[in-house]
N, C-alpha and C positions, 0 to 999 in steps of 0.2 A: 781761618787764621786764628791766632793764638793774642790775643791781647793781652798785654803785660796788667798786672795787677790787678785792679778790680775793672779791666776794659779785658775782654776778651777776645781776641783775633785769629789768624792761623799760624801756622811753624811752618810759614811757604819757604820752599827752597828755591831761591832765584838764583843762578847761575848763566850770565849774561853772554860769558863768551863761548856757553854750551852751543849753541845754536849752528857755528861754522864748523865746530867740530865734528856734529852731527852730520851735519849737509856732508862734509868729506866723506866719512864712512857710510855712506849713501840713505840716511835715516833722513827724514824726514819731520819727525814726531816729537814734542815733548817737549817743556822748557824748563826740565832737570831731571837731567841724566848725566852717568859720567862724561867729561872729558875722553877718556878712550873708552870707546866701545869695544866689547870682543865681542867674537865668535860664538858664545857658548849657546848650545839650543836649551831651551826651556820644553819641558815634559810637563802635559795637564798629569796630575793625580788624579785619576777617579773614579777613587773616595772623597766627596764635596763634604760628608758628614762624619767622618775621621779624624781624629785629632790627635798629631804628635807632640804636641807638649797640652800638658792638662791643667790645669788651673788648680793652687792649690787648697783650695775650697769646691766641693760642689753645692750651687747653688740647692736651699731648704724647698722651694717649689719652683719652678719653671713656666712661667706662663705662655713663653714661646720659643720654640727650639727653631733658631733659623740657621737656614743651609748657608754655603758659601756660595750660592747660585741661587741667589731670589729672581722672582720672577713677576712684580709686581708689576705694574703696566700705568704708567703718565696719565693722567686727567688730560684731554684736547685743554690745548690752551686757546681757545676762543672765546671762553668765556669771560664776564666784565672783570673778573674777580682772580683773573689769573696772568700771567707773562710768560713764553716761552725761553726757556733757559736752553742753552747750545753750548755744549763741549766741542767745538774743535780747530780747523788753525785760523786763528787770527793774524793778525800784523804783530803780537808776542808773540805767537809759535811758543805755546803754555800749554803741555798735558797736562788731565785734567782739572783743569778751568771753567767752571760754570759759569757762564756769561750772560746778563740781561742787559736789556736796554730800559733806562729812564731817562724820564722828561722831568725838566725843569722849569718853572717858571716866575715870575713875579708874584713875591707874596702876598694873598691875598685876593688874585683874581681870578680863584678857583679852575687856576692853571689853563687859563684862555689868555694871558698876553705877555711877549715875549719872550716864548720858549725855545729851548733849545731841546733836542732830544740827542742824549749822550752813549753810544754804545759800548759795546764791550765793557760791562761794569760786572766786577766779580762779586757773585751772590753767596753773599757770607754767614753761615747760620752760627759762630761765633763770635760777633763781630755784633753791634749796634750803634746804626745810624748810618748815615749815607755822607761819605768822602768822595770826592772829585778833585779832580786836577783843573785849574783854573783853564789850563791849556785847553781843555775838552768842552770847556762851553765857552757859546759865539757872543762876543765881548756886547754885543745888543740885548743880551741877557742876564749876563754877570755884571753889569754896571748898575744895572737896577735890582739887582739883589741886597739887598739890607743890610750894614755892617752893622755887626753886636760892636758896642762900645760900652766903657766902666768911665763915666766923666768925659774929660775928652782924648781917654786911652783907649788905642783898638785892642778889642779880645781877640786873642791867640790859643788855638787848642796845638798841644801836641798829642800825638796815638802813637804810644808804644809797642811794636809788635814783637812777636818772636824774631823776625828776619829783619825790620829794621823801623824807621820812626815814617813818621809826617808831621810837618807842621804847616801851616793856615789861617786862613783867619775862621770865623766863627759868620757868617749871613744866612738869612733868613730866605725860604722860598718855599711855592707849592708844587709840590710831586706827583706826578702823575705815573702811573705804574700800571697798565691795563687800562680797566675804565674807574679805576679806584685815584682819588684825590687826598692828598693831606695839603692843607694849606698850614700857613707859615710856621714852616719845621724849621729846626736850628738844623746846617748841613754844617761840616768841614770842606771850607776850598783850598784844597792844598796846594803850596806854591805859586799863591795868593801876591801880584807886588803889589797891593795894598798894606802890604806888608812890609816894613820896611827890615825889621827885626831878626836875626837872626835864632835859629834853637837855641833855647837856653843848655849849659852844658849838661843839665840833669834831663834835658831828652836826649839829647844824642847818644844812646844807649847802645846804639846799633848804626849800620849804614842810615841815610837816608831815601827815602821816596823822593827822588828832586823831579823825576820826570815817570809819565807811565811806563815807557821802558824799564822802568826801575821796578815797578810793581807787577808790569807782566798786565796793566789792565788800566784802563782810564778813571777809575776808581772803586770802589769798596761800598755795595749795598749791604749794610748789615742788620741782619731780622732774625737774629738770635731775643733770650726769653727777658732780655733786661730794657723796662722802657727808656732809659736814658744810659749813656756811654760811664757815668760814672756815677751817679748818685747821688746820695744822701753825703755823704763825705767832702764833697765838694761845694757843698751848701754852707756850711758852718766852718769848715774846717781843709780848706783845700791842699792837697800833698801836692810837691814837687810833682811835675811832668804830667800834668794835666793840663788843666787854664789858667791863661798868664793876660795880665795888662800891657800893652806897650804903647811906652810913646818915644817915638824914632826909635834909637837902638837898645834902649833899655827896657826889660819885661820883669815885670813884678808877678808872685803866683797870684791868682785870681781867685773869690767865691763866685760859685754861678748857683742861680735858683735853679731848679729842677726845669722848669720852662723853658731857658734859656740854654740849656746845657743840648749839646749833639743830641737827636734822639733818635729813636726805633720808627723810620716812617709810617710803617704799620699802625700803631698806637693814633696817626691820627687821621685815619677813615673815616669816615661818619658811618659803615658798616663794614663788616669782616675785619675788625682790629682787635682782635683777640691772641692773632697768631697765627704762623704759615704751616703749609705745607711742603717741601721739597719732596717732586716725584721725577725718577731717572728711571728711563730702559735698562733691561740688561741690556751684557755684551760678553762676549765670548771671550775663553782662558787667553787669547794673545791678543786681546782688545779689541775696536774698532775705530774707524777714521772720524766718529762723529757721534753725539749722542743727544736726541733731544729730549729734550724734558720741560716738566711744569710745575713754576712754583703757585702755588693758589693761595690767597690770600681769606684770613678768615679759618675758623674750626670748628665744625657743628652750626655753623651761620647758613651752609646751603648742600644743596644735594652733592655737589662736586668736593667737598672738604668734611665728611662724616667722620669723625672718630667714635665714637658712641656704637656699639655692635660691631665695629669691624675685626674686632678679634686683635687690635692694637695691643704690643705692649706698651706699656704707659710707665716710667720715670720720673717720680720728682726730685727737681734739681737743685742745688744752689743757685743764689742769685746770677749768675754768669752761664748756667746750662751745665753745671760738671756733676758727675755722680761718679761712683765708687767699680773699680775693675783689678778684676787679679789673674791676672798672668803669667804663667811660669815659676810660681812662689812666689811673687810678689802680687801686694795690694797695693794698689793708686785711690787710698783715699779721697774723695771729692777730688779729683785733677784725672777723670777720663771724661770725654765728650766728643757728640757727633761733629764735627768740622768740614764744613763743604768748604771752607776756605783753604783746608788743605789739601794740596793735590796728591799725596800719599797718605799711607798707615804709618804713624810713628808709633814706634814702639823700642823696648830695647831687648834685646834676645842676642847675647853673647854668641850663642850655639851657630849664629847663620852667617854666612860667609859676607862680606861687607867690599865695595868698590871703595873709588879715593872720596869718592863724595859720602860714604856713608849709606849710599842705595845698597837693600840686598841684593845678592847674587848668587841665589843658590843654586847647584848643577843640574838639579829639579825641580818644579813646583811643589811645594810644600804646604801641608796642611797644618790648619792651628787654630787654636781656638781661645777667646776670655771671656770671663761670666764677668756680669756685670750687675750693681745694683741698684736703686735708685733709693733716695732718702723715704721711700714708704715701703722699705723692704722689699718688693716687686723685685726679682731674678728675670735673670736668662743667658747663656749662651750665645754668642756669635761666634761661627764658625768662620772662615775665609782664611785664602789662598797667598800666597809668598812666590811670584814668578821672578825669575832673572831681570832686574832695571835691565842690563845694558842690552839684553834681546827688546826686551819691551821696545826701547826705544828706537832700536836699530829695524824697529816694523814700519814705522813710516807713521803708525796710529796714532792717536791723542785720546782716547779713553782707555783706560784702564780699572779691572776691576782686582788687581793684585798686586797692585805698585804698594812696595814699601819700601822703610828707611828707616834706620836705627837712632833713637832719641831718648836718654835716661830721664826717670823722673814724669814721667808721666804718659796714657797711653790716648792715643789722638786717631779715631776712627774720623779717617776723612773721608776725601768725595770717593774712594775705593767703596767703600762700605755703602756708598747711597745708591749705586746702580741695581735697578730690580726694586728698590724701596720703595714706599710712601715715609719721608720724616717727618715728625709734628713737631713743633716748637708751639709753646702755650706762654702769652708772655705775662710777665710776673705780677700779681694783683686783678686779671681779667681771667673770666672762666669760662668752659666748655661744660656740654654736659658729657662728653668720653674722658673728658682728662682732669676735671674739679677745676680746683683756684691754681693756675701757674705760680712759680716756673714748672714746667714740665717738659720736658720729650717723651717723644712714643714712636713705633715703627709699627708697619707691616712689612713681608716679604712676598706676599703672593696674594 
């Protein structure tokens, strides 16, 4: 997901009433694709290492040439320090969707009392701090969860995303994620009637999140490289459509100290809080019905999370996880980044033929490629493939390693790009010995 400003989130494409339309045309898969599906069949190229449009720079050194068919292989998620992440049909009916489950509990009792454990929560490597739907946790839970208050005004966050807003209150709880605990994290409970307040009109930017239906997912785990959702900026100096004071229907904008503000769960482990890993299976040129994977928590902390010798490339990033990509003639200054919150490639390429939604449709699969940079000058190449959305979808599948979508202004390597991967997020001020001081990302392919 794509978060507006200095929040970070995805460029999810929800399209609500795609779902019946699918079912007609006897597809099964996907929770955006066109409205009409056609017929057209999709042809693998292959050449995986081929590139019909070139970048218009070639990168000064290359430290990793990766194919459009990595082959890396998922860490067991058995371990304390890991979760298993599952792409596929849920009660959203959401191609690719990485899905985990968290637990929640009263802050403070080192997540032994009155937890709820919440599923289908999309694991967001754009995105920081953990959002829930009130709806999603058992009200013997959420009533002892701690309301942030400013005097005797309730705090109110809103999160601006690409595809649309949330708004919430701000309480306090211990998370449980594997065998790893943060105790009392500031979370968003969105759609909160603790609440009495309406968005202010400076968030309603976009649709709303009123219900998970809305977001395709019962809430937003986000463990991208920024330990709090906003910052230093909102300490001193809070902008519109962040955090707000309310009392009854009126909301004034809010300062929050750094502690109090949404944060990156990760950050409060008592070990592996350095930053994750995201690891996904391949899957084949017309996708598969299902894809598991593991996100591991921690970086150089244990045998299962090495970056150091792995032959990683390694990225540093701005504060929010973005580095530098060119594409086609174009360079995307700090605005490309890896995004499991998105469930395609956004990018903009005139040359490819586009449906009503804006999913490509090429009459072949199509090869391509963007170099990319990171702020310590570190290069490389990612190659990957551009198949037909409307075959895609009309397969019945839910992962996809070719799904894309046309978006100006910046280039958005989503969950497409993560299948076959290991991704590292390094979050910002904590260090590794493979990645230095974050923010950082890095990958493997094999």
């Amino acid at each position: 997901m794509n978060q507006i400003n200095t929040m970070r989130t995805m460029a999810w494409a929800l399209v609500a009433a795609l779902l019946t339309s699918l079912a007609a045309c006897g597809g099964g898969g996907g929770g955006s694709s066109s409205a009409t599906t056609t017929g057209n069949t999709t042809t693998s190229n292959s050449s995986n290492t081929s590139s019909a449009s070139t970048p218009a720079s070639t990168p000064a050194t290359t430290s990793t040439l990766s194919s459009a068919n990595p082959t890396a292989v998922p860490t067991a998620s058995t371990a304390a320090n890991t979760v298993p992440v599952l792409v596929s049909v849920t009660q959203f009916n959401r191609a690719n969707a990485p899905m985990a489950s968290v637990t929640v509990c009263t802050a403070g009792t080192n997540a032994t009392s009155n937890c709820t454990t919440i599923n289908n929560v999309l694991v967001d490597t754009e995105s920081f701090g953990l959002r829930l739907f009130a709806s999603a946790i058992a009200s013997t839970t959420l009533n002892t969860l701690t309301l942030q208050t400013s005097g005797s005004a309730t705090v109110a966050e809103c999160a601006l995303f690409g595809s649309g807003y949330s708004w919430g209150t701000v309480r306090n709880a211990d998370i449980k994620l594997g065998g790893e605990v943060g105790q009392n994290v500031p979370i968003q409970v969105m759609e909160d009637t603790a609440l009495t307040a309406t968005a202010p009109s400076d968030c309603q930017q976009a649709p709303a999140f009123s219900q998970p239906s809305d977001l395709g997912a019962n809430g937003i785990l986000g463990v991208g490289v920024a330990p709090q959702d906003c910052g230093s900026q909102c300490v001193t100096n809070s902008p519109t459509g962040h955090y707000y004071a309310c009392s009854g229907a009126t909301c004034s904008v809010a300062n929050r100290q750094l502690a109090q503000q949404v944060g990156n769960p990760v950050q409060y482990f008592t070990t592996d809080n350095n930053g994750v890993v995201l690891e996904m299976p391949a899957v084949g040129t017309s996708g598969a019905a299902s894809a598991s994977g593991t996100l591991v928590f921690g970086i150089d902390t244990q045998s299962n999370n090495t970056l150091a010798g792995s032959g990683a490339t390694v990225l540093t990033t701005d504060s929010s996880g973005d580095f530098t990509a060119t594409y086609n003639g174009v360079t995307f200054s700090d605005n490309a980044f890896f995004d499991s919150g998105s469930n395609v490639l956004f990018f903009q390429d005139a040359t490819i033929a586009t449906n009503g939604l804006k999913y490509f449709v090429p009459s072949s699969t199509l090869a391509r490629s963007v170099a990319i940079t990171g702020g310590n000058s570190v290069n490389a190449t990612i190659d990957f493939n551009v198949a037909n959305a409307n075959t895609l979808f009309a397969s019945g599948n839910y992962a996809f390693n070719n799904l894309a979508s046309y978006l100006n202004g910046t280039f958005d390597l989503g969950m497409p790009f993560f299948y076959g991967r290991h991704v590292y997020y390094g979050i910002s001020g904590t260090a590794s010995a493979g990645g230095g001081t974050g923010p950082y990302v890095g990958f493997t392919s094999s």
